[in-house]
C-alpha positions in Angstrom: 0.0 0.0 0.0 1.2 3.8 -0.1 2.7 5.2 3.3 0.6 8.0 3.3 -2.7 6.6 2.8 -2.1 5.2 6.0 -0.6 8.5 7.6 -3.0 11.3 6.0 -0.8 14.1 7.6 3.0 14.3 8.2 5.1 16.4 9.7 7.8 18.4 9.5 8.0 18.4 5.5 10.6 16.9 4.2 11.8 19.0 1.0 13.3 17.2 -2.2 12.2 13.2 -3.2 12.8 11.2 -0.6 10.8 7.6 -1.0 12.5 4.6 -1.3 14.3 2.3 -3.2 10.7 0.1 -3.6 9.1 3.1 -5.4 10.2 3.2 -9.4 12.4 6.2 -10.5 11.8 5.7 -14.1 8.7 6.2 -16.1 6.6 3.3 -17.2 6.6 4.7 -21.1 7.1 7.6 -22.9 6.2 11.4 -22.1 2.5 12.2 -23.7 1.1 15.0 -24.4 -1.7 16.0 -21.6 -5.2 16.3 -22.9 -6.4 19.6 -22.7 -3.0 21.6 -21.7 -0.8 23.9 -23.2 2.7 22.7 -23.3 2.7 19.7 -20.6 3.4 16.5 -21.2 3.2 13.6 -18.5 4.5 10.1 -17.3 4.2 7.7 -14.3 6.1 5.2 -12.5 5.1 1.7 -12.6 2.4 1.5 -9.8 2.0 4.8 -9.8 4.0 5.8 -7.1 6.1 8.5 -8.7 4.8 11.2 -11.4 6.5 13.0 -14.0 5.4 16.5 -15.8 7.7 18.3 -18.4 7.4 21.6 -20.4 9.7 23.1 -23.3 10.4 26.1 -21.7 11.1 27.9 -25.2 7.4 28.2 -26.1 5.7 31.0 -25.8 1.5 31.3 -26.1 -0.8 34.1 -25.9 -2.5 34.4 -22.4 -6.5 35.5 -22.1 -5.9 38.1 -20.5 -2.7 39.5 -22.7 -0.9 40.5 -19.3 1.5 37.5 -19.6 3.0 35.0 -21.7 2.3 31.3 -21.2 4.7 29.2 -21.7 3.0 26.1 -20.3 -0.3 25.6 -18.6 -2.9 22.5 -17.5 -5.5 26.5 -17.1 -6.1 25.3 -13.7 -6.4 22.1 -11.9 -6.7 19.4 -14.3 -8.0 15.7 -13.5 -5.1 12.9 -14.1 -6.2 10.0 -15.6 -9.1 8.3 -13.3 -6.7 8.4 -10.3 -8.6 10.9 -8.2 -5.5 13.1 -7.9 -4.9 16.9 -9.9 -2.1 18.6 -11.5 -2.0 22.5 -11.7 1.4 23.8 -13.3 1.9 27.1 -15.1 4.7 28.4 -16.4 5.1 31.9 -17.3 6.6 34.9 -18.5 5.6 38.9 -17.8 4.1 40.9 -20.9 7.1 41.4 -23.2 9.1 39.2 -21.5 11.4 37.0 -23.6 13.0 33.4 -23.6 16.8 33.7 -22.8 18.2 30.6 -23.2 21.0 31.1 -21.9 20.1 32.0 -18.7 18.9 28.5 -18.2 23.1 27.6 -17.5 21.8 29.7 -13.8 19.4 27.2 -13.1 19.6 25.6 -9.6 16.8 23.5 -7.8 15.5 25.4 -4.9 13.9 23.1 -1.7 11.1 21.5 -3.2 7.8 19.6 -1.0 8.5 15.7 -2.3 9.4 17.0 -5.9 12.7 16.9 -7.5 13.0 19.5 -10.6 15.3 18.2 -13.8 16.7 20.3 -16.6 17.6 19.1 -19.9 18.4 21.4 -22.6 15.0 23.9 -22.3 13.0 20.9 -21.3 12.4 21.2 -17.3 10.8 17.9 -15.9 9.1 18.1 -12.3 9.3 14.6 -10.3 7.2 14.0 -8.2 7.0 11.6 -5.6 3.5 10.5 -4.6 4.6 8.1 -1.4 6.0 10.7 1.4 2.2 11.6 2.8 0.5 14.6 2.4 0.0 18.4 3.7 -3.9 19.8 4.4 -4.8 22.7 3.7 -8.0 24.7 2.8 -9.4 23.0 6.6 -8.4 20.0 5.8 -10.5 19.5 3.0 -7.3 19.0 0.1 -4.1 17.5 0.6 -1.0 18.4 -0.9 1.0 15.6 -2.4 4.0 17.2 -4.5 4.8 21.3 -4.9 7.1 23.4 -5.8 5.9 25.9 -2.9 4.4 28.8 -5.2 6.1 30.3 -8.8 9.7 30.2 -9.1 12.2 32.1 -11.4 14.0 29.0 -14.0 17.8 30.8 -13.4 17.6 34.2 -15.6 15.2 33.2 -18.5 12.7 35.1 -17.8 10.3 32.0 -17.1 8.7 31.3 -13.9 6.5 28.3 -12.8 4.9 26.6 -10.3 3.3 22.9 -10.2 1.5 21.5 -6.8 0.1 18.0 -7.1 -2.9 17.5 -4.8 -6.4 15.7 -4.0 -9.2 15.9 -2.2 -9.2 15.0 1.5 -12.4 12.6 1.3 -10.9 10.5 -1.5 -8.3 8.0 -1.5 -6.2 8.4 -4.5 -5.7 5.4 -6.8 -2.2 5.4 -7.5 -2.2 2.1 -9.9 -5.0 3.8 -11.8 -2.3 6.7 -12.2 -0.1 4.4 -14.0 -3.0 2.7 -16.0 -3.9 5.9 -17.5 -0.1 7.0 -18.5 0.2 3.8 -20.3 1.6 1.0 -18.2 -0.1 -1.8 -19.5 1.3 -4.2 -17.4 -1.7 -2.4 -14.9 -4.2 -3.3 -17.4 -3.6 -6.7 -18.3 -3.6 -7.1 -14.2 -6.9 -5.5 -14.6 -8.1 -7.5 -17.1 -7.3 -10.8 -15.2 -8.2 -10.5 -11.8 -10.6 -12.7 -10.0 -12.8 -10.0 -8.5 -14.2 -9.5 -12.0 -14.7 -12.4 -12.3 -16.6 -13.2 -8.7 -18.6 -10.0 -9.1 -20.4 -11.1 -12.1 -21.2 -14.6 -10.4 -22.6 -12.5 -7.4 -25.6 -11.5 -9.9 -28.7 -12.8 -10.1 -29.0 -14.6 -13.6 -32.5 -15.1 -14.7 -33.2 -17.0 -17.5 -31.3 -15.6 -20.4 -30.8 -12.3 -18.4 -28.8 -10.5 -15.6 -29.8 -7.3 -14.8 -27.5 -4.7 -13.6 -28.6 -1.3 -11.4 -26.5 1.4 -10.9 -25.2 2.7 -8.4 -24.7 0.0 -6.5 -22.5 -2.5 -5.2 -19.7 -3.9 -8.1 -22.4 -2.7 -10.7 -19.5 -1.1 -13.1 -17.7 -4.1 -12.2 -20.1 -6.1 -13.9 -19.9 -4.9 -16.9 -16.3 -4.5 -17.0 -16.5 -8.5 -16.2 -18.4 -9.0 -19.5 -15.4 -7.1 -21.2 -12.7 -9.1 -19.7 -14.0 -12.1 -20.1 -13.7 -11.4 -23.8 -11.8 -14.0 -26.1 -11.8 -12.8 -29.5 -14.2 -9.9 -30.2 -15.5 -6.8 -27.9 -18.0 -3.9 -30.2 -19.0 -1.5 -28.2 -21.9 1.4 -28.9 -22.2 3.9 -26.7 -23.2 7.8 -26.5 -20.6 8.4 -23.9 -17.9 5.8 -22.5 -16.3 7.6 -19.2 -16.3 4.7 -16.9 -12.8 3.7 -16.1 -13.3 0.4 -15.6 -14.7 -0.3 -18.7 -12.2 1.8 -20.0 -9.5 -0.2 -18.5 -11.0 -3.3 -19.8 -11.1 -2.5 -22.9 -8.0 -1.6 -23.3 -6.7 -5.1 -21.5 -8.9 -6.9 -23.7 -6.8 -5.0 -26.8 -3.6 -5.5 -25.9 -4.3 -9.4 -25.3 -5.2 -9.6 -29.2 -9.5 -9.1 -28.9 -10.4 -7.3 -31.5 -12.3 -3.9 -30.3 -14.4 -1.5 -32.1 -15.9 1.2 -30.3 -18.7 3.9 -31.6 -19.1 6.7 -29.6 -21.4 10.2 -30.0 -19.3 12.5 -31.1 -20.8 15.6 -28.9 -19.2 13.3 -25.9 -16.0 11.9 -26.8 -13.7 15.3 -26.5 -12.7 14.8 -22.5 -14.2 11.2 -22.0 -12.3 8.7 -20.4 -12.2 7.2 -24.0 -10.1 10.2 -25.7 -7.7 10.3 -22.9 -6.7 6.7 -23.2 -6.4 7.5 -27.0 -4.5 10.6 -26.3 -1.5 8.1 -24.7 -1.1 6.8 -27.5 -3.0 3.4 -26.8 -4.3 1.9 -30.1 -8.3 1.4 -30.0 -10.1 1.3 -33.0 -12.8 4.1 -32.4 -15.4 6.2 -34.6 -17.3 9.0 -34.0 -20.9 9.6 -35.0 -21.5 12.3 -37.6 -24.6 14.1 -38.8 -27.8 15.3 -36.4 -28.5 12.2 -34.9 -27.5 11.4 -30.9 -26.5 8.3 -30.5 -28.2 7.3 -27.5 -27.7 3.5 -27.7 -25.9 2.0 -25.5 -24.8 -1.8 -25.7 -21.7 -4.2 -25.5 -21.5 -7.5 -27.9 -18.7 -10.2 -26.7 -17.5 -12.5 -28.8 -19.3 -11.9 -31.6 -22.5 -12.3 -30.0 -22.1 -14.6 -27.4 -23.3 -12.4 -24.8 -24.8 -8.5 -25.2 -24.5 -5.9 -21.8 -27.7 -3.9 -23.3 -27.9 -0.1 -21.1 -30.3 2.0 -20.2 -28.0 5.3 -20.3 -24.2 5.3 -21.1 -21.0 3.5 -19.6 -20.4 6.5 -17.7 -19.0 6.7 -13.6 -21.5 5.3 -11.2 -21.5 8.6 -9.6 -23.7 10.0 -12.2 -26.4 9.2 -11.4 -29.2 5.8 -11.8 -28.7 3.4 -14.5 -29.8 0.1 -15.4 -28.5 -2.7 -17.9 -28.9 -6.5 -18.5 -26.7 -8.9 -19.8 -28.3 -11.4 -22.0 -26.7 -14.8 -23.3 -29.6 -15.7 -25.7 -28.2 -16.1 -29.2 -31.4 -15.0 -31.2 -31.4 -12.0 -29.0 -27.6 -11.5 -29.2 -27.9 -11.7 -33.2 -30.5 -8.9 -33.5 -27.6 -6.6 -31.4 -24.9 -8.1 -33.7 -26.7 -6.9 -36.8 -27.0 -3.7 -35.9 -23.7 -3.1 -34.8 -22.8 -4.1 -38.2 -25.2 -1.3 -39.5 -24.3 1.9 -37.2 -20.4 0.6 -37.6 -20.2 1.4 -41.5 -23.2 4.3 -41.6 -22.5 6.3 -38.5 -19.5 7.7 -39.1 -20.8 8.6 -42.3 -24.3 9.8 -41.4 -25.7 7.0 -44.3 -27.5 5.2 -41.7 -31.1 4.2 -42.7 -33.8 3.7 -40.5 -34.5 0.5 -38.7 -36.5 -2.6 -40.4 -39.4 -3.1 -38.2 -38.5 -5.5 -35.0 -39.9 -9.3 -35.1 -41.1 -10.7 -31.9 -38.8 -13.6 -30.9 -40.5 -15.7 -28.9 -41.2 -14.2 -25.4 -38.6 -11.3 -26.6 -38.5 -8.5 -28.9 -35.8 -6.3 -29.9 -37.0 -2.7 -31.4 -34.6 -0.4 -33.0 -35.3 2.9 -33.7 -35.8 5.5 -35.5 -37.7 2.4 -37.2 -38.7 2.9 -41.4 -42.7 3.8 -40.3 -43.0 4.0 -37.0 -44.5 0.3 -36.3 -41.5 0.4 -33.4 -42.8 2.5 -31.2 -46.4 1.2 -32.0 -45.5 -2.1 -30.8 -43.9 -0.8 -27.7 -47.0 0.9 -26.9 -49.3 -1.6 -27.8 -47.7 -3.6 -24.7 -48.6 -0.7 -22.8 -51.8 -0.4 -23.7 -52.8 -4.3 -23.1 -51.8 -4.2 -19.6 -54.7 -4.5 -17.1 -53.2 -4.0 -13.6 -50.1 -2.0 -13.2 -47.3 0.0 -15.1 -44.2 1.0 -12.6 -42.5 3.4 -15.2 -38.7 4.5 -14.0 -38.1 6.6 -17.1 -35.4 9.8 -17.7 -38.3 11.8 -19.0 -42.3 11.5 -20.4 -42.8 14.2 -22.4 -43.6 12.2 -26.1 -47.6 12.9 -26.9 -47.9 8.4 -27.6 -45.8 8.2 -24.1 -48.4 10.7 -22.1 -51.5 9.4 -24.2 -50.6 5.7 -23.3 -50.3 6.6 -19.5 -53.8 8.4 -19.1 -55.1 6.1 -20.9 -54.3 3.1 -18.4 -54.9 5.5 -15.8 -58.8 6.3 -17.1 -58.5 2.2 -17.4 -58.4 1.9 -14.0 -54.6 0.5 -14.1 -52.4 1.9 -10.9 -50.0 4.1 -12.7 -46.7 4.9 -10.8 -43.9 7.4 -12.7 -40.1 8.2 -11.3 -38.6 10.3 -13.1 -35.7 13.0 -13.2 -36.2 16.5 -11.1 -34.4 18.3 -14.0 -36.7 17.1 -16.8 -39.7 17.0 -14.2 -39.1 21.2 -13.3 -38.3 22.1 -16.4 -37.9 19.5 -19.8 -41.1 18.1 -19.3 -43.2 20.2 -17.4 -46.5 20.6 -19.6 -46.6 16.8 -20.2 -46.0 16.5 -16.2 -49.1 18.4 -15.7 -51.4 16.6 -17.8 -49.8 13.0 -16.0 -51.3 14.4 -12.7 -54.4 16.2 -13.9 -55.4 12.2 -14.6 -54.1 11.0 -11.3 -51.0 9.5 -11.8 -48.6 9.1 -9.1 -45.2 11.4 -9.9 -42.1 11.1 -8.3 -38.8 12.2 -8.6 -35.2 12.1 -7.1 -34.7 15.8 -5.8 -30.9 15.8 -6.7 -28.5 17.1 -9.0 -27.7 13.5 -9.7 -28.8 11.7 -13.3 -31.9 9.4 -13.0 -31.1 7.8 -16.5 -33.1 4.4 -15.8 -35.4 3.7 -18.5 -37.8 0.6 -17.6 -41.3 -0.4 -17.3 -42.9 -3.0 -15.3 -46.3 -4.4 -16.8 -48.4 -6.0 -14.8 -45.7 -7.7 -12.8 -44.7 -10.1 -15.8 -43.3 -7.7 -19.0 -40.1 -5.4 -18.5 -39.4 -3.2 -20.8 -35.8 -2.0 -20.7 -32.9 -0.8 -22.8 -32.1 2.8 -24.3 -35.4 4.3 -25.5 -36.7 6.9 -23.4 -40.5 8.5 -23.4 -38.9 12.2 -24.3 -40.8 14.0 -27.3 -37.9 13.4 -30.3 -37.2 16.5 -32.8 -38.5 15.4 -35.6 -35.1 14.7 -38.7 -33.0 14.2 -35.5 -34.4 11.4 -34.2 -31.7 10.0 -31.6 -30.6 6.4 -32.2 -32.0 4.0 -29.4 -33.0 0.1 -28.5 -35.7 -1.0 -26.7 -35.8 -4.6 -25.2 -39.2 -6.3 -24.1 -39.0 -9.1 -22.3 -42.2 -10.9 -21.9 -43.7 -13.4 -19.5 -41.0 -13.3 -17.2 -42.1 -12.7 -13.6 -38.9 -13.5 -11.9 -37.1 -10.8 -14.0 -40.0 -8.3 -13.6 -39.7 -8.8 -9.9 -36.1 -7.6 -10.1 -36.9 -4.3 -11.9 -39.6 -4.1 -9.8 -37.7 -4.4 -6.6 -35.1 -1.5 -8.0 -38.9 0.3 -8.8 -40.0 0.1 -5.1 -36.5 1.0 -3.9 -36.6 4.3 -5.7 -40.3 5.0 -5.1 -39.5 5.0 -1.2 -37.0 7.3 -1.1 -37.5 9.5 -3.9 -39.9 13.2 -4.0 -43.3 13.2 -4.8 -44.6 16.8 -5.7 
């Protein structure tokens, strides 16, 4: 374990880089550019233990504000990798200053807080060690892990900089992660292998064909990241946003152990995801990027060329988002239908040639509707199984504001049907506020979660049997940019409805009613 995670304040500081011989001086792989900075490139140790943040000190950027001249900047505190910890470095010169090189041969180190500062040719590197504990500050609320202790002149070149290193006080940093995220695979491919993976999926409840997944909640990320890893030869991934590390991680794992990977993403949310920054290193993922009006609000993973389908309810985003659901499904008829149209979305996409949908078949007990669909018969279908219920609808749904959505409601409401709706506060207040108000002008029972958090679930229990799960939500679409979406029915199946339906109940106790 790391020292100071055990020790969350030290003192007196002990200036320069200390640590010991079992902490790695050398960088796992190559410098990389930093996503979103000016001028910084970044490294870690293996393990994570030691990090390393360079700038050419010859550059010279315009600043906002025209007062100085950047040289090098992360513009503030910028995230590292999914470690938990920040970087803020800026180097600088005043207005009209100008880059002497040669005053660079002045250069000494000054007394550093567990930070070592290198100079090679105009490159400066800061080192920072990670291990020797922490310093509070702001009331305890962030530590301080690595600083140069405020801006400092580099010799006589006219550049000053400063670089602190730091986290917040309530979370526990995750060093390995560090690594993971500045390329040391060997992190990964641990990653991808370990057993807890592996005992978190068997944890879950498999019903049937299905396993359904709620988020947040205990390993729930972990479970799909256990689908990924468990991947042999294929992983293709669609998904409007793909920020989970885990997931992430595994992905990459699976790569690097020869799986092939595709991964389509919505290009409104790629820039800053999770995704791009694992791209940014340099790691080798085959990914594409919608194109044209359409979101791409699908969201499923195929293993192994359709042995198995993790089929979501939002995106593969962090748990902390907000409520999700998905279910993994092993049943090859099912898994074909997702296989298809990965197929489809994989060559039109990226090209905005995608047609619409064909019209989705009943299989069985199981349907599988894409949409936008050619005439519409989609959404009529979903409906219809709305509209043949005769006791109850639980709908946990992002946001009802669609005229069929609202119609079908009151209607099983004026049916005599107990009607129960959680939703999101932000869509409730605002999104879908006139549909809102006819939903309780019939009666229906409204709740919603009263946070700033994401209630992404989209599912309905009918009549304690039918679940209807997967992407599509009940929002009114603009009509020519019709988002992209899946909707999964699952009929006859009162075990599995119970499970939604016990998530349902959950929600309904805790959450706002108006």
């Amino acid at each position: 374990g790391c020292p100071w995670l055990l020790s969350p304040a030290r003192s007196p500081l002990q200036p320069g880089m200390g640590g010991g011989a079992s902490v790695p001086t050398t960088p796992a792989g190559p410098m990389r550019p930093m996503l979103g900075a000016t001028n910084v490139s970044w490294a870690a140790a293996p393990g994570g233990g030691r990090a390393f943040f360079s700038a050419d000190l010859s550059q010279a950027h315009p600043s906002p504000s025209g007062k100085t001249v950047v040289v090098a900047s992360t513009h503030g505190r910028r995230a590292i990798g999914g470690s938990g910890l920040y970087v803020n470095l800026h180097a600088f010169m005043a207005q009209g200053g100008k880059f002497d090189e040669q005053g660079l041969g002045k250069f000494v180190a000054w007394e550093c807080e567990n930070m070592q500062l290198k100079l090679e040719g105009t490159v400066l590197t800061c080192v920072c060690d990670l291990t020797k504990g922490v310093r509070p500050i702001q009331e305890g609320q962030v530590n301080i892990l690595s600083s140069t202790k405020g801006n400092h002149l580099i010799g006589d070149s006219q550049v000053l900089l400063s670089c602190t290193i730091y986290a917040a006080a309530a979370a526990a940093p995750n060093l390995p992660r560090l690594a993971v995220y500045a390329g040391d695979t060997t992190a990964l491919k641990r990653k991808a292998t370990d057993g807890a993976l592996v005992r978190c999926s068997k944890r879950r409840r498999k019903i049937g064909s299905f396993t359904p997944v709620f988020f947040p909640g205990p390993d729930s990320s972990a479970a799909v990241a256990a689908a990924v890893a468990g991947a042999k030869a294929s992983v293709d991934v669609v998904a409007g946003a793909l920020g989970d590390a885990g997931v992430v991680e595994a992905l990459v794992a699976r790569q690097q152990a020869g799986v092939k990977v595709r991964i389509l993403v919505d290009k409104d949310h790629y820039a800053g995801s999770g995704l791009e920054s694992v791209v940014s290193l340099g790691v080798t993922l085959d990914v594409r990027q919608s194109k044209g009006p359409r979101p791409l609000n699908l969201c499923f993973c195929i293993v192994d060329d359709g042995a198995s389908v993790v089929v979501g309810s939002g995106q593969f985003q962090r748990e902390k988002a907000g409520w999700m659901d998905a279910v993994v499904c092993d049943r090859s008829d099912v898994t074909a239908k997702f296989v298809d149209e990965f197929e489809r979305l994989w060559e039109g996409v990226p090209e905005d040639t995608v047609a619409p949908a064909e019209s989705g078949a009943r299989l069985n007990d199981v349907a599988v509707l894409l949409f936008p669909d050619r005439d519409g018969s989609n959404q009529d279908q979903l409906f219809e199984v709305l509209g043949a219920a005769t006791a109850s609808l639980d709908i946990c749904m992002n946001a009802v504001s669609s005229p069929a959505a609202v119609a079908a409601l009151v209607d099983a409401q004026k049916r005599g049907l107990r009607v129960r709706l959680v939703t999101d506060t932000v869509r409730f207040l605002y999104e879908t506020s006139e549909a809102m108000k006819e939903l309780r002008k019939a009666g229906i029972e409204v709740k919603f979660d009263g946070t700033r958090a994401t209630m992404d679930h989209r599912f309905v229990v009918v009549d304690s049997r039918t679940v209807i799960t997967g992407s599509f939500s009940f929002a009114e679409k603009p009509t020519g940019a019709e988002p992209l979406e899946a909707a999964l029915i699952v009929h006859n199946s009162p075990a599995l409805a119970q499970a939604y339906a016990r998530q349902f109940d959950s929600l309904w106790r805790v959450f706002r009613k108006l």
